[in-house]
C-alpha positions in Angstrom: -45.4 26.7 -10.4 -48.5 28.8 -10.9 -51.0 28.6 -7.7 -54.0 29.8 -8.3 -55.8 31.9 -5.3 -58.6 28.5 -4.3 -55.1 26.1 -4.6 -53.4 27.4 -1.8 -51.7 26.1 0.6 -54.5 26.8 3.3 -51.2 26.6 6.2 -48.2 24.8 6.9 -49.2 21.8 8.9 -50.7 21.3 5.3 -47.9 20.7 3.2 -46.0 19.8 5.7 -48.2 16.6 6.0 -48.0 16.1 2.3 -44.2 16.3 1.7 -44.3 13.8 4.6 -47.5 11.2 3.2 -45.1 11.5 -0.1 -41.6 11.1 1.1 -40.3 10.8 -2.7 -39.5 13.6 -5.3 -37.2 15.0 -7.8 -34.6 16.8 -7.0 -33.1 19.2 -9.5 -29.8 21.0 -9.8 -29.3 23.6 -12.5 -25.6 23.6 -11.7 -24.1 26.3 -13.6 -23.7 26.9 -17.5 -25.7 23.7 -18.3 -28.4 23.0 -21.1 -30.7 21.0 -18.9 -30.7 21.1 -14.8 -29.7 17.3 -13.6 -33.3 15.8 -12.1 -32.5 12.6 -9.8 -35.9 10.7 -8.4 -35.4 9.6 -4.6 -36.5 9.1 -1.8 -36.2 11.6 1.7 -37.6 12.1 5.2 -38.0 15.8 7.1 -35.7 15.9 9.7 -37.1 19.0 11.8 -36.6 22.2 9.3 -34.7 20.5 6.7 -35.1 17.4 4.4 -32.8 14.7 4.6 -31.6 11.5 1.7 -29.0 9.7 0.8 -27.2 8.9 -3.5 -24.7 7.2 -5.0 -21.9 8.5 -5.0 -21.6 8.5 -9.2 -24.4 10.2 -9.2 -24.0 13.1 -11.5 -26.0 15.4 -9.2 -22.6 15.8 -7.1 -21.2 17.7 -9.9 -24.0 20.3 -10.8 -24.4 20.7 -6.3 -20.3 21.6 -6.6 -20.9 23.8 -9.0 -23.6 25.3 -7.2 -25.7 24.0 -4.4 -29.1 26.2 -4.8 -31.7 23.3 -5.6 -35.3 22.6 -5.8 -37.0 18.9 -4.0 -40.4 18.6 -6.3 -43.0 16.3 -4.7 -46.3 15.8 -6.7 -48.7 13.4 -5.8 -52.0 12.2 -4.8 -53.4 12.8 -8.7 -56.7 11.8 -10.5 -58.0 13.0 -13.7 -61.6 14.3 -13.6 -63.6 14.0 -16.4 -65.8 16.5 -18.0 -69.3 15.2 -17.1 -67.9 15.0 -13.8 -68.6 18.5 -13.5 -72.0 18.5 -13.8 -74.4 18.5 -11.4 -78.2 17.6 -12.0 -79.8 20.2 -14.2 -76.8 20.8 -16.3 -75.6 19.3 -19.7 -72.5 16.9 -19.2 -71.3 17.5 -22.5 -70.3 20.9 -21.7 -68.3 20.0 -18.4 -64.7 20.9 -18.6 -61.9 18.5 -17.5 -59.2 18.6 -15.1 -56.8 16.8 -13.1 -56.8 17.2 -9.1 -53.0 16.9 -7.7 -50.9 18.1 -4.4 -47.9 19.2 -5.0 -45.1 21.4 -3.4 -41.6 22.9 -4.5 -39.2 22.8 -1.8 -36.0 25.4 -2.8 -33.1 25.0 -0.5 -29.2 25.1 -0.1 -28.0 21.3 -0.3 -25.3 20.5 2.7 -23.2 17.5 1.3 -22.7 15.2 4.1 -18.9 12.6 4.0 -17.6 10.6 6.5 -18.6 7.2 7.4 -20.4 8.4 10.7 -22.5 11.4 9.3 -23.2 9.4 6.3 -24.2 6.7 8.9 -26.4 9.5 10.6 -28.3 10.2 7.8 -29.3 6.3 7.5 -30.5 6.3 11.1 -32.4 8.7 10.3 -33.7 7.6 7.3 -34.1 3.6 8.8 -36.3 4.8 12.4 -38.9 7.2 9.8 -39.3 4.6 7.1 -39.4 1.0 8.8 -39.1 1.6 12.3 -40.5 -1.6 13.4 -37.9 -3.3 11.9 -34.5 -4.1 13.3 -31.4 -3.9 11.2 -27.5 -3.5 12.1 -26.2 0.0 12.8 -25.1 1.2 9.5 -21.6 1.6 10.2 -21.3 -2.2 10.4 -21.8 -2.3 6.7 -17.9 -0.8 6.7 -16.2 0.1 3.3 -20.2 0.0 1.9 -21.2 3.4 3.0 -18.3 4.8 1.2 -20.6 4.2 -2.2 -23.0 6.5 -1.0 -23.0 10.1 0.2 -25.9 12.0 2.3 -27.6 15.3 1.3 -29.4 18.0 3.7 -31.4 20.5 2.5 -32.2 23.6 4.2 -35.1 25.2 2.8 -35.2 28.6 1.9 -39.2 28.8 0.9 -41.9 26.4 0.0 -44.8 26.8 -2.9 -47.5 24.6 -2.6 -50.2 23.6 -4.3 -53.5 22.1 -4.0 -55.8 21.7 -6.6 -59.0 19.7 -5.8 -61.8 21.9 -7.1 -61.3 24.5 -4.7 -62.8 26.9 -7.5 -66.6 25.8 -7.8 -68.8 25.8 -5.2 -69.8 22.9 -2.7 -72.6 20.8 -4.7 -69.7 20.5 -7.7 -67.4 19.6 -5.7 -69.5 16.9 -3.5 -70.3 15.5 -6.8 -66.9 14.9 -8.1 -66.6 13.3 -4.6 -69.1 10.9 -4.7 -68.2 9.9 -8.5 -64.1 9.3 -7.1 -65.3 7.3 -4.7 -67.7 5.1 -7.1 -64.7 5.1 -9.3 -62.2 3.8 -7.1 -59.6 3.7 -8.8 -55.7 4.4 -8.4 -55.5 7.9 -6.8 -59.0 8.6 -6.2 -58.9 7.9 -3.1 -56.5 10.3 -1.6 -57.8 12.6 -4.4 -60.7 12.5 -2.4 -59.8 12.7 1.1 -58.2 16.0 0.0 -61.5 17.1 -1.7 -63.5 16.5 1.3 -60.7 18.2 3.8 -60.3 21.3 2.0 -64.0 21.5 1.1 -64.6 22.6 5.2 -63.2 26.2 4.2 -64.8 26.9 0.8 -63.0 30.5 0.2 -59.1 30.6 0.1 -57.2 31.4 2.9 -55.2 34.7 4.1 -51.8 35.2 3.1 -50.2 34.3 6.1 -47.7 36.4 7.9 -44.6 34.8 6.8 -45.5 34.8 3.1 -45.9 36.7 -0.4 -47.5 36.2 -3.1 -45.8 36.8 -6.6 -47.3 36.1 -9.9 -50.2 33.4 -8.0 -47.4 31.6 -6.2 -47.5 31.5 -2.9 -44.1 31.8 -0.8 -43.7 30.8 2.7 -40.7 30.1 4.8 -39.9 26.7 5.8 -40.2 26.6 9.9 -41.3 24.4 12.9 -44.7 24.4 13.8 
């Protein structure tokens, strides 16, 4: 993913916040010797320094993790398309504004653990159950019995984290209070968050240090997954 210097992930608390707002991705497996890496969408939740989910157990995802278990969680989100006389401000002629989408999103590469058994698999629901519906109250998943054997659970230890977002981080503040105001006369699906990221990241016009425990390589930025 290419991450130019105003998209950057300005620190961690950032993206962690996003991957966690998102909670749903794609996670792909190249495997080994395939054409095409196998992309499954689902759902997950951070569990401290790692992300957490649950498949089917036909899932062909199994296979190309077997084969090897280097994989990439891909979480995009919070998208709205900006149109070109959108970037003009007062003065300026809208016909020659230029179009673009704002988005979030972050690339999560990690080792995938394969969790069996009735009681980790059962673990992994827990976990799962208390992040995404915690006010409701459900049986303990073991007493679903022979059930959780169609299912298998999947941790991911991260190994680094490229994150990106782009929400007009490379014009200056008028541009970018304009596109604000328009999202929020617009209204419509995704402008809203759109927004609120515009608006956040608009605090700190010029793009962040590199912190300590990253690199940059080719515009992407590379940080290690960690605690805050």
């Amino acid at each position: 993913m290419y991450i130019a210097t105003p998209d950057r992930s300005r620190d961690e608390d950032e993206w962690r916040s996003f991957l966690t707002s998102q909670g749903f991705g794609h996670l792909v497996a190249c495997g080994r010797g395939r054409a095409v890496p196998v992309v499954v969408p689902t759902q997950f939740v951070l569990d401290g320094d790692s992300l957490l989910l649950h498949l089917a157990r036909p899932n062909p995802i199994w296979a190309a993790i077997d084969e090897q278990p280097a994989v990439v969680m891909s979480v995009a989100g919070d998208w709205a398309y900006i149109p070109s006389s959108w970037k003009a401000i007062p003065g300026e002629d809208p016909a020659r504004g230029i179009p673009t989408t704002y988005y979030g999103a972050v690339q999560v590469e990690a080792d995938a653990e394969v969790i069996d058994g009735a009681e980790e698999v059962a673990a992994v629901l827990r976990r799962q159950l208390r992040t995404l519906q915690p006010e409701v109250e459900v049986i303990d998943p073991l007493d679903h019995g022979p059930k959780l054997h169609a299912i298998r659970g999947l941790r991911l230890h991260p190994r680094t984290v490229r994150a990106k977002f782009k929400y007009g981080g490379n014009v200056d503040g008028p541009h970018r209070l304009a596109v604000a105001d328009r999202l929020a006369d617009r209204n419509g699906p995704g402008d809203r968050p759109a927004r609120t990221h515009l608006l956040r990241r608009h605090t700190g016009a010029n793009p962040p240090a590199e912190p300590t425990a990253a690199r940059a390589t080719g515009g992407q930025l590379h940080t290690r997954f960690r605690s805050p």
